[in-house]
N, C-alpha and C positions, 0 to 999 in steps of 0.2 A: 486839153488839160495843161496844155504848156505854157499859155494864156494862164491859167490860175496862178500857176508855181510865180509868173512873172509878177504878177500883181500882188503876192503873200511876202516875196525878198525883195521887192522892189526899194521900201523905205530904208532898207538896213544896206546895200550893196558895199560893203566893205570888207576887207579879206582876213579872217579871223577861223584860226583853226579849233574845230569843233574839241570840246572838253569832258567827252567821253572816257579817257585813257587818264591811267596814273603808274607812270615808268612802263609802260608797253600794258597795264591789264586793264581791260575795261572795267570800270566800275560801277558795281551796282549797290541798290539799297535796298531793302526790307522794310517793311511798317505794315501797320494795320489801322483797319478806323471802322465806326459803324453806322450805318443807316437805320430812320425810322421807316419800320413798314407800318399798313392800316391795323389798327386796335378791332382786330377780329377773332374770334374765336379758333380757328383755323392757322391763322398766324402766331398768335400765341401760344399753341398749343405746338408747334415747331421750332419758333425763334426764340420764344422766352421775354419772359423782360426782364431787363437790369435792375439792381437792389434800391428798395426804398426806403423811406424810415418805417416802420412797425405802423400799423395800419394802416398804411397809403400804398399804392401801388403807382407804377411807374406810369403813364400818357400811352405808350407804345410801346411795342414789341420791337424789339432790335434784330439785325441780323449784322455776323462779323463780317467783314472782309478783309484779307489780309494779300499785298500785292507786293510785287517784286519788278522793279523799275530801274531801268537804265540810264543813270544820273545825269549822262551829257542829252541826252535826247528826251527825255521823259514819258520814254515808249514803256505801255505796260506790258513786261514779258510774260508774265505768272499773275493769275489769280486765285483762290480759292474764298467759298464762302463755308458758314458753317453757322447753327444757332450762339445765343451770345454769351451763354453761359460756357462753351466753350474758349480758352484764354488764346491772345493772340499768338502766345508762347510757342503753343502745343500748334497750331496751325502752320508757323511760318516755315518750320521745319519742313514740313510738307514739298515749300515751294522751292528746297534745296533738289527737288528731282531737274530745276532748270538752268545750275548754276556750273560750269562747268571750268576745267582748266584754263590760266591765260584771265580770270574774272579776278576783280576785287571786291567782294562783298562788305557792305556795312551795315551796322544795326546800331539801335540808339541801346541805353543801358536796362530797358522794361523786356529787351529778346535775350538779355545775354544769359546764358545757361553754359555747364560742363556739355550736355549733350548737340550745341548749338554749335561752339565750336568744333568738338568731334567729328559731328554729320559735315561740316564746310569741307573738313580736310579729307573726308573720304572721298569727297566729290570731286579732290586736286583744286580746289579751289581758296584764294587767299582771303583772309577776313580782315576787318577791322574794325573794332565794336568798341562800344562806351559801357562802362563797368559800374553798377552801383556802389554808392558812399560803404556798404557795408561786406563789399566780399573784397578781403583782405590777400593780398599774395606777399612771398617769403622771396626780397632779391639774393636769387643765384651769382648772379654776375652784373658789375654794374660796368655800362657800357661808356664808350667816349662823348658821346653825345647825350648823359645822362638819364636815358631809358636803362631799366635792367630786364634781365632776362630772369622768368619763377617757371613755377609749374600750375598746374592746375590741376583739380582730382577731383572725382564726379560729385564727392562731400567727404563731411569731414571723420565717418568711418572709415572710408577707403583710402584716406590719406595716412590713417594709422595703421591699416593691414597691408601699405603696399601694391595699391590697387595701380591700373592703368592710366599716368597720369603724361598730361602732356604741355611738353615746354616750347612757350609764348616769351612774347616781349610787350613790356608795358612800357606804356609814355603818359607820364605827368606833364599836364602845364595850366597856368593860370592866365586868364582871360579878365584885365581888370577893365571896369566902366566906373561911370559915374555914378552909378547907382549902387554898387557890391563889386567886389571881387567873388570870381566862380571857376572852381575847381575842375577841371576835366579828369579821367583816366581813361586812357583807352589800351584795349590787349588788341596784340596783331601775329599772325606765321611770318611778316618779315620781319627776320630775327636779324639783318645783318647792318647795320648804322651805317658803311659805308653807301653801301648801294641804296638805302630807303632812309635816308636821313629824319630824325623825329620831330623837327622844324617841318620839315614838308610834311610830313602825315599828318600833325597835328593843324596843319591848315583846310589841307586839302578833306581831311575827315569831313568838314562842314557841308562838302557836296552831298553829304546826305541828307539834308532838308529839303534835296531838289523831289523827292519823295513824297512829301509832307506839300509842295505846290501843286504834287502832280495828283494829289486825292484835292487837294481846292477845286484843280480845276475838272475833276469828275465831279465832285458835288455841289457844286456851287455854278460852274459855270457853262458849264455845256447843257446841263438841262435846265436851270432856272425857274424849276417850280416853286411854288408854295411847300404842294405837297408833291414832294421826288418819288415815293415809288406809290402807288393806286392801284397795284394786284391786291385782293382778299384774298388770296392763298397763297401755301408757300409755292407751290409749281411754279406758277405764275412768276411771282416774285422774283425766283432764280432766272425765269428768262427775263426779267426785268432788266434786272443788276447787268447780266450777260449781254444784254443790248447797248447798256449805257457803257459798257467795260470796249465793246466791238466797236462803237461809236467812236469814243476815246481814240482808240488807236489808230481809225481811219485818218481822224483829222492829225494827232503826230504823225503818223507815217507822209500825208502829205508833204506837215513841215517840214519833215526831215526830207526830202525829195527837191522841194524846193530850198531849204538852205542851200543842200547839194551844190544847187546851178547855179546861187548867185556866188558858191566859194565863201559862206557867214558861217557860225556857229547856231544849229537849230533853235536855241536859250535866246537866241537875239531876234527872236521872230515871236510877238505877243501871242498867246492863246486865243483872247476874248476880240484882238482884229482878226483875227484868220476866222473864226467863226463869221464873222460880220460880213467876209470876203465872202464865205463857201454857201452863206445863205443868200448873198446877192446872186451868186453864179446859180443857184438851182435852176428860175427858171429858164436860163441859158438852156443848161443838160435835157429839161423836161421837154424842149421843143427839137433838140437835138436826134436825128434815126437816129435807131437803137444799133446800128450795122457800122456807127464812126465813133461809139464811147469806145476808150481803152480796156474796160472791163466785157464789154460783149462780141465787141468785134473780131473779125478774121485776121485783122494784120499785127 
């Protein structure tokens, strides 16, 4: 196996510390995306299909997935699936059962909810989330590094009765190109500007599309089919998705094994070459006793 690790960092061997961490918390992200399953009766009659114009129906039945991935490695920690009529909203919370102290969670502005941030902080764990154009907060305090500090309140009854509300800190900034200037806002629990400055959050936030690469490279690139999932049911289906999700993580967990040895950052090691690697190496393994793999053997 050590043969493998050498030939996956070999191209990169330069010393670059891994970009997992933001001020000592690891960071993580949140998203969701969905797969076509087979137009069966069985599967439809489970996953549902997504909305079409008024007498048309949709090709396929869908099934969600919504994953939770740890930005510098792009290991997937959490998964759940569920049909599609089901919103990603309502599921990601779920995968707050794997997010714990010492983490920095992020989410794009389609997750952000009163209940989203709530469930993060019970967990001890810090957030950092992008906020739709239209939920508006009231600065309490405006900070040296012109973020302020609001509150937030589950809606906009409970903000009139007094309800249980909880104070965040917001950071504005603009991202101009050539094509548009585009507005960001993002809410965060680190409230304090010296120590989390909002020049660095507001950069560093972008490490949450390492998310949005890491569902590429489940559906796109590790199986490469036409058609990615060929269960007619949904059983099936589930251990489908479950294989491809277990697969995933076999080939990160390598990279990140082998970044390890060469001292790179995981991110600097391709996806679509390590495949290329780990499919030359099979028939290596397949000729290999089963009494010298690292996974069967005694030593």
């Amino acid at each position: 196996m050590s043969r493998l690790f050498h030939l996956l960092a070999r191209p990169l061997a330069t010393a670059e510390t891994p970009g997992a961490f933001l001020f000592g918390l690891r960071v993580m992200a949140a998203d969701g995306t969905v797969l076509d399953v087979p137009d069966t009766p069985a599967n439809a009659k489970v996953f549902g299909y997504p909305g079409s114009p008024k007498g048309t129906r949709a090709a396929f039945p869908k099934i969600r997935l919504v994953l939770l991935v740890e930005a510098g490695t792009h290991l997937i920690v959490d998964a759940l699936m569920c049909p599609y009529y089901i919103g990603e909203r309502v599921r990601v919370k779920k995968l707050l059962r794997s997010v714990t102290s010492g983490m920095l969670l992020m989410w794009d502005r389609g997750l952000h909810s009163y209940n989203m941030v709530q469930a993060t902080q019970k967990q001890g764990c810090h957030f950092l989330g992008r906020v739709p154009a239209n939920v508006k907060f009231v600065p309490e305090q405006i900070l040296d590094d012109g973020s302020y500090l609001a509150w937030i309140y589950p809606d906009g009854k409970s903000k009139k009765k007094g309800c249980t509300k909880i104070l965040l800190r917001v950071i504005e900034y603009t991202i101009d190109s050539e094509a548009e200037q585009k507005t960001y806002r993002l809410i965060t629990s680190l409230l304090d500007p010296q120590l989390y400055p909002a020049t660095v959050l507001a950069r560093e936030y972008h490490q949450r599309w390492e998310v949005e690469n890491t569902i590429d490279e489940l559906k796109t690139h590790l199986n490469g089919r036409k058609t990615p999932i060929r269960s007619l049911n949904s059983r099936e289906v589930v251990q489908e998705v479950y294989g491809w999700l277990l697969g995933h993580w076999a080939v990160r967990s390598l990279m990140f094994q082998a970044a390890q040895q060469a001292g790179i950052s995981p991110l600097r090691l391709g996806f679509t070459g390590t495949l290329k690697v780990i499919r030359a190496a099979i028939p290596e393994f397949q000729n290999t006793p089963t009494e010298q793999l690292p996974f069967f053997g005694h030593g």
